[in-house]
C-alpha positions, 0 to 999 in steps of 0.5 A: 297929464292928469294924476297918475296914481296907478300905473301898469307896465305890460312886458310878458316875455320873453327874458331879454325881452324884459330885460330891455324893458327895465329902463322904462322903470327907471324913468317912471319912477322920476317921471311920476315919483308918487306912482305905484307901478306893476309889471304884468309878466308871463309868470316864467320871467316873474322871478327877474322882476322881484325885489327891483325897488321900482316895482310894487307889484309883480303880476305873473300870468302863466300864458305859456300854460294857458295856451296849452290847455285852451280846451280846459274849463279850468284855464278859463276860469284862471283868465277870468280870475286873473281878469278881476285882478287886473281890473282890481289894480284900479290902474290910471295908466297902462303902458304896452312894451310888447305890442302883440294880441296877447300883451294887448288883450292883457293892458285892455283887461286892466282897466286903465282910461289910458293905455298906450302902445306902440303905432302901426309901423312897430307894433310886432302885431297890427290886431295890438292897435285894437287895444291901446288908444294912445300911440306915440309916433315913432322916432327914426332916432329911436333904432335901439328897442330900449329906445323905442320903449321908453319913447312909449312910457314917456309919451304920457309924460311929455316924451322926453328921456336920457336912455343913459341915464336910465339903467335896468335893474335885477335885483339880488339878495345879499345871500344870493350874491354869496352863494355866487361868489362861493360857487365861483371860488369852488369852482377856480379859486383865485380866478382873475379875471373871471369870463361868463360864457353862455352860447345858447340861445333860440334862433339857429341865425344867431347860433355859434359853433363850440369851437367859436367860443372854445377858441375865445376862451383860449386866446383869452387866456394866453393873455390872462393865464389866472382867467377862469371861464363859467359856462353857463346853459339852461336846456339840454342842448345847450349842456351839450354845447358848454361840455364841447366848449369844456373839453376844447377850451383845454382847461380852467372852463367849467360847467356851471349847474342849471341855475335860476335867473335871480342866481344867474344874474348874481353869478353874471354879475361876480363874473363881471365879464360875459361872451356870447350871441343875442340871448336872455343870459347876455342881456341879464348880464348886461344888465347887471354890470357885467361887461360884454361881448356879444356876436349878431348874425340873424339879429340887428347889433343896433337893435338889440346890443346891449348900450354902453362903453362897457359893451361890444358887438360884433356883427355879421359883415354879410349883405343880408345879415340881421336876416331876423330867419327865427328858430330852428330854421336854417339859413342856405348862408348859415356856414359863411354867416358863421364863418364870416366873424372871428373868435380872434376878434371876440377875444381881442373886444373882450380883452380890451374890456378886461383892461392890462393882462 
């Protein structure tokens, strides 16, 4: 491997996405010790990368506003100038962890004599291919996703890695991780011990009813009476879940505002205990070191839960579960995938987490 000086990290979104990916910062920094390493991100996300002592630079790059004044003069001359940049960062070693056109297009722009990316068979878009040159072979070992991006950041570096020993990384602020802890005590003074909840998330296939989580929190608390439950949310219709899961709960669950992902995090993290489906919010605090448990139907558990002793996932028993149907589709066995997983037996994962009652 020649001297690496430079190296430039592409994970644009989406926030679980990112979340993912923090690991291969963790190892890079062991891998090369005197490298500089940048992280290209959709600007959206760039909040969740600031201040990780891994990072020296966060290059933010708002494709989502891009993509929506295409026809504008002035999103060109904003691509172009963001170009420059990229090539500005000299970078020896670009590393591709998303493995479409758009993170593709990104790592060919920086410059780097090496770039590396996901081969054929993984690679979310085949046109990616046309930007790397360097494609570690996959690894039928490699089923979680964290797994097979670190195999991609390793590879410049003999491909050797200890996922267990590679941990993500979203910083807070000393002040952050006080307002938090007020916002927490404010809320349910005395609450021990104290249960995340964030129900939404995009897909409909991963998608739980209020009353699923309603449910948890009440065979929660029958074991842990001081428990308070904060529920968290970060669009309209999901306020309109958490105030559903409020009102079903029956008592000590609140609404928490609308918050930033640097504050979510803080607040994720004095919680130290999160219930929810496969969403951002549920590997932020992963990520973190809160505790989880986690509910996949439309998803793979194995794919994407977070790792650890410290986590459980509980997916669909359907012979068609994992259907990876995205969005706002609906599947035709949306009712029985819901009701084929039990709030009982999220509440029991999670109190086994949470230690004696």
């Amino acid at each position: 491997m020649p001297d690496v000086r430079t190296i430039l990290i592409v994970k644009l979104s989406a926030m679980g996405d990112v979340v993912h990916a923090l690991p291969a910062v963790a190892y890079l920094r062991k891998a090369a010790p005197s490298a500089e390493i940048h992280w290209a991100v959709d600007a959206r996300f760039a909040e969740l990368l600031e201040g990780n002592p891994g990072i020296a630079k966060v290059v933010p790059l708002p494709i989502r506003e891009w993509k929506g004044r295409l026809g504008s003069p002035a999103t060109w001359r904003e691509a172009i100038h963001a170009a420059g940049m990229l090539r500005g960062g000299k970078y020896d070693l670009a590393i591709d962890l998303q493995g479409n056109i758009k993170s593709g297009v990104v790592t060919w722009l920086s410059g780097a004599p090496l770039r590396y990316g996901f081969p054929r068979e993984i690679a979310r878009e085949r046109q990616n291919l046309w930007f790397t040159n360097r494609r570690p072979a996959a690894v039928e070992e490699d089923r979680h996703v964290t797994r097979k991006m670190l195999r991609v950041a390793s590879a410049p570096f003999g491909g050797e890695f200890l996922p267990d020993d590679l941990k993500g990384e979203v910083a807070n602020t000393p002040e952050e991780i006080a307002a938090a802890e007020r916002l927490l005590f404010d809320a349910f003074p005395g609450a021990a011990p104290r249960l995340a909840v964030h129900p939404g998330t995009t897909w409909n296939t991963k998608r739980m009813d209020p009353a699923f989580w309603a449910d948890a929190v009440r065979l929660l608390r029958g074991t842990f009476p001081s428990m308070g439950a904060f529920l968290s949310w970060g669009t309209d219709r999901e306020r309109e879940e958490c105030l559903a899961i409020r009102d079903l709960a029956g008592g000590r669950a609140t609404l928490l505002p609308r918050l930033g992902y640097k504050a979510l995090a803080a607040v994720y993290r004095a919680c130290g205990h999160m219930i929810g489906p496969d969403t951002g919010p549920l590997h932020l605090a992963a990520a973190v070191g809160a505790k989880t448990v986690s509910v996949f139907r439309g998803s793979d558990g194995k794919y994407a839960a977070p790792p650890g002793s410290g986590h459980r996932f509980l997916q669909a028993p359907l012979p068609c579960t994992a259907c990876q149907i995205k969005g706002d589709k609906v599947c035709p066995r949306d009712a029985e995938c819901r009701a084929s997983i039990k709030a009982a037996e999220v509440a029991a994962a999670m109190a086994g987490l949470m230690g004696p009652g």
